[in-house]
C-alpha positions as CSV (number, residue, x, y, z in Angstrom):
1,X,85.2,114.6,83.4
2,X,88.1,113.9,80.9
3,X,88.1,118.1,80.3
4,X,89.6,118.1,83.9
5,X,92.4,116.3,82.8
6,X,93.0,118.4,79.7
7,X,96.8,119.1,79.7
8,X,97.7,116.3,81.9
9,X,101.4,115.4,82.0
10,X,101.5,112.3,79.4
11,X,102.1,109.6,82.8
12,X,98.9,110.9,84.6
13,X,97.1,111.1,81.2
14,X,97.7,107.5,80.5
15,X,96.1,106.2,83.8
16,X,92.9,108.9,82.9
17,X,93.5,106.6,80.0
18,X,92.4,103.7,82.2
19,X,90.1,105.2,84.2
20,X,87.5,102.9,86.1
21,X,89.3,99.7,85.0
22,X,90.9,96.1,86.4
23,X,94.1,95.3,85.0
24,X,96.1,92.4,85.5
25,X,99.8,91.4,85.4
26,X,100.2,90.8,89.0
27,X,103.0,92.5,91.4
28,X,105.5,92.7,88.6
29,X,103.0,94.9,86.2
30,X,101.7,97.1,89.3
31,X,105.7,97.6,90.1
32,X,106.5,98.8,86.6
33,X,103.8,101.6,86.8
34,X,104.9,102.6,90.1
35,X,108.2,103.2,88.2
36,X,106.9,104.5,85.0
37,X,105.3,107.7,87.7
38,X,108.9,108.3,89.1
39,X,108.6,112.1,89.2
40,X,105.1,112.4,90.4
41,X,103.7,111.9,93.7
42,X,101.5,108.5,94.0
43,X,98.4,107.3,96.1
44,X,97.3,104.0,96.3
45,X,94.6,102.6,97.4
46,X,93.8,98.8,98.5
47,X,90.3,98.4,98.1
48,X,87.7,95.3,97.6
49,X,84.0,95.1,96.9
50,X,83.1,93.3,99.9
51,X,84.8,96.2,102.3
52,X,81.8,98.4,103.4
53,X,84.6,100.7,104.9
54,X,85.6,101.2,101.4
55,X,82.2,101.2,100.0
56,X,81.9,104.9,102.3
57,X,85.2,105.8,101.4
58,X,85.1,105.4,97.3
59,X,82.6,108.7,97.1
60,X,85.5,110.9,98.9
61,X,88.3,109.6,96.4
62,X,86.3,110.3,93.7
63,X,86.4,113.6,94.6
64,X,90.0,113.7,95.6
65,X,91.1,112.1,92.8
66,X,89.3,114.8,90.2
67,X,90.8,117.6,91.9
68,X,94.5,116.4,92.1
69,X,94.6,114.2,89.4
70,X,96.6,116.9,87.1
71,X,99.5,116.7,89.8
72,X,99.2,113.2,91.5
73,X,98.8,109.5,90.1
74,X,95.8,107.6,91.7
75,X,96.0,103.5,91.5
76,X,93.9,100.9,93.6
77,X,94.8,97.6,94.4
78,X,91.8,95.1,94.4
79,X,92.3,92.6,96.7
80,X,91.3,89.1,97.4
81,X,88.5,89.7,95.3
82,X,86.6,88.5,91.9
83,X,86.7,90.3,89.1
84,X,82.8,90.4,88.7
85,X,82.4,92.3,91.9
86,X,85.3,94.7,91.6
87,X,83.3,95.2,88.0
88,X,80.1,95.6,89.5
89,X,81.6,97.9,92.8
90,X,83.4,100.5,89.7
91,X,80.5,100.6,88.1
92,X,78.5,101.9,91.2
93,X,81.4,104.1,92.3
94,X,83.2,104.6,89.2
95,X,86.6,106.0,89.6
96,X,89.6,108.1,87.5
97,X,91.9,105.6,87.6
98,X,92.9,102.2,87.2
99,X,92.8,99.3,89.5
100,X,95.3,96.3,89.5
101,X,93.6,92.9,90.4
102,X,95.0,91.5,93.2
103,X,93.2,88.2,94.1
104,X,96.1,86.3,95.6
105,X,97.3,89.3,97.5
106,X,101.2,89.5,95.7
107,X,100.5,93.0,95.2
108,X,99.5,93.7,98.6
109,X,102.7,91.8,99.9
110,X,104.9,93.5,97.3
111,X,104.1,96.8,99.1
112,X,104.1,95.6,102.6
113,X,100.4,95.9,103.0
114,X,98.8,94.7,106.1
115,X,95.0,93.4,105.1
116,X,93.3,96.6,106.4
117,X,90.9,97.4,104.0
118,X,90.8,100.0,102.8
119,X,94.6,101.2,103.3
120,X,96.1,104.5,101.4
121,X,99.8,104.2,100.7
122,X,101.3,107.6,99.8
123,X,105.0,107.5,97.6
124,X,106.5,110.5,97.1
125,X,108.0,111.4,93.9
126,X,111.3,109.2,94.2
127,X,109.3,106.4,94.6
128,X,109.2,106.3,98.6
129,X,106.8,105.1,100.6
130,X,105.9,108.5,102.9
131,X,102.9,106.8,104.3
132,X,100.6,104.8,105.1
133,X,97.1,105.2,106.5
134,X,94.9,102.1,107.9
135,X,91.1,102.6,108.0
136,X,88.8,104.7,105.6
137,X,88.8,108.2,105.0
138,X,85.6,110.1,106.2
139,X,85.9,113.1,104.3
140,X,87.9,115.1,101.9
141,X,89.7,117.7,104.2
142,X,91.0,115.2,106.2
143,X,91.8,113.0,102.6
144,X,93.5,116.5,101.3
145,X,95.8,116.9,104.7
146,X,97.2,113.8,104.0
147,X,98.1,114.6,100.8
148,X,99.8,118.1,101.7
149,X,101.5,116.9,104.5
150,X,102.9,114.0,103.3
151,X,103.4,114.5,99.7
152,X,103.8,118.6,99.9
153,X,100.9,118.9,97.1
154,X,98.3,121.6,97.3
């Protein structure tokens, strides 16, 4: 999977970098990467273990996140949840990007979340919040028209 990445611009290589892993640092450390991808197009996810929602929707950003991960930074946001689960939950659907730990729910407030697991926040390139989407995804068309209509990548 890392050949898919070959020739990634150096931001999107570094979370390839982290692929499939919890960090920590809170709001403050999850704001600082938001900043360090100023120039590219983010999506976020907020995701826990114990979501089945998210459980069906982890297979379709797997997918996703393969085939636009040369032109768009992925991030999740683990919330209210124990690191042991999030561990175990990558492991069954491992992902190509990181995941900040999010147990208090900071993060989540930092970014005006609403506790819908799972929610997709898109920024655009500025930094801007574009949109946000409530509820799984059910499949990757409707994953990809989000993306090209609300961050113009296709």
């Amino acid at each position: 999977m890392q050949a898919d990445f070959r020739g990634s611009p150096a931001p999107l290589a570094a979370l390839h970098g982290q692929a499939n892993q919890l960090l920590g640092g809170g709001a403050p450390a999850f704001k600082a990467r938001l900043q360090a991808l100023r120039g590219y197009p983010v999506i976020v996810n907020l995701w826990a273990s114990w979501c089945e929602p998210c459980q069906s929707e982890f297979p379709i950003y797997q997918r996703v996140a393969v085939a636009y991960g040369r032109r768009v930074a992925f991030l999740g946001i683990d919330a209210k949840d124990s690191n042991a689960n999030a561990a175990a939950f990558l492991r069954r659907f491992p992902v190509t990007y990181p995941s900040y730990t999010d147990p208090s729910g900071a993060i989540e407030r930092s970014i005006d979340a609403y506790s819908a697991y799972p929610q997709t926040f898109y920024f655009n390139a500025r930094g801007g919040l574009a949109y946000d989407n409530a509820g799984p995804y059910t499949s990757v068309v409707e994953f990809e028209h989000d993306i090209a209509f609300y961050l113009h990548v296709k």
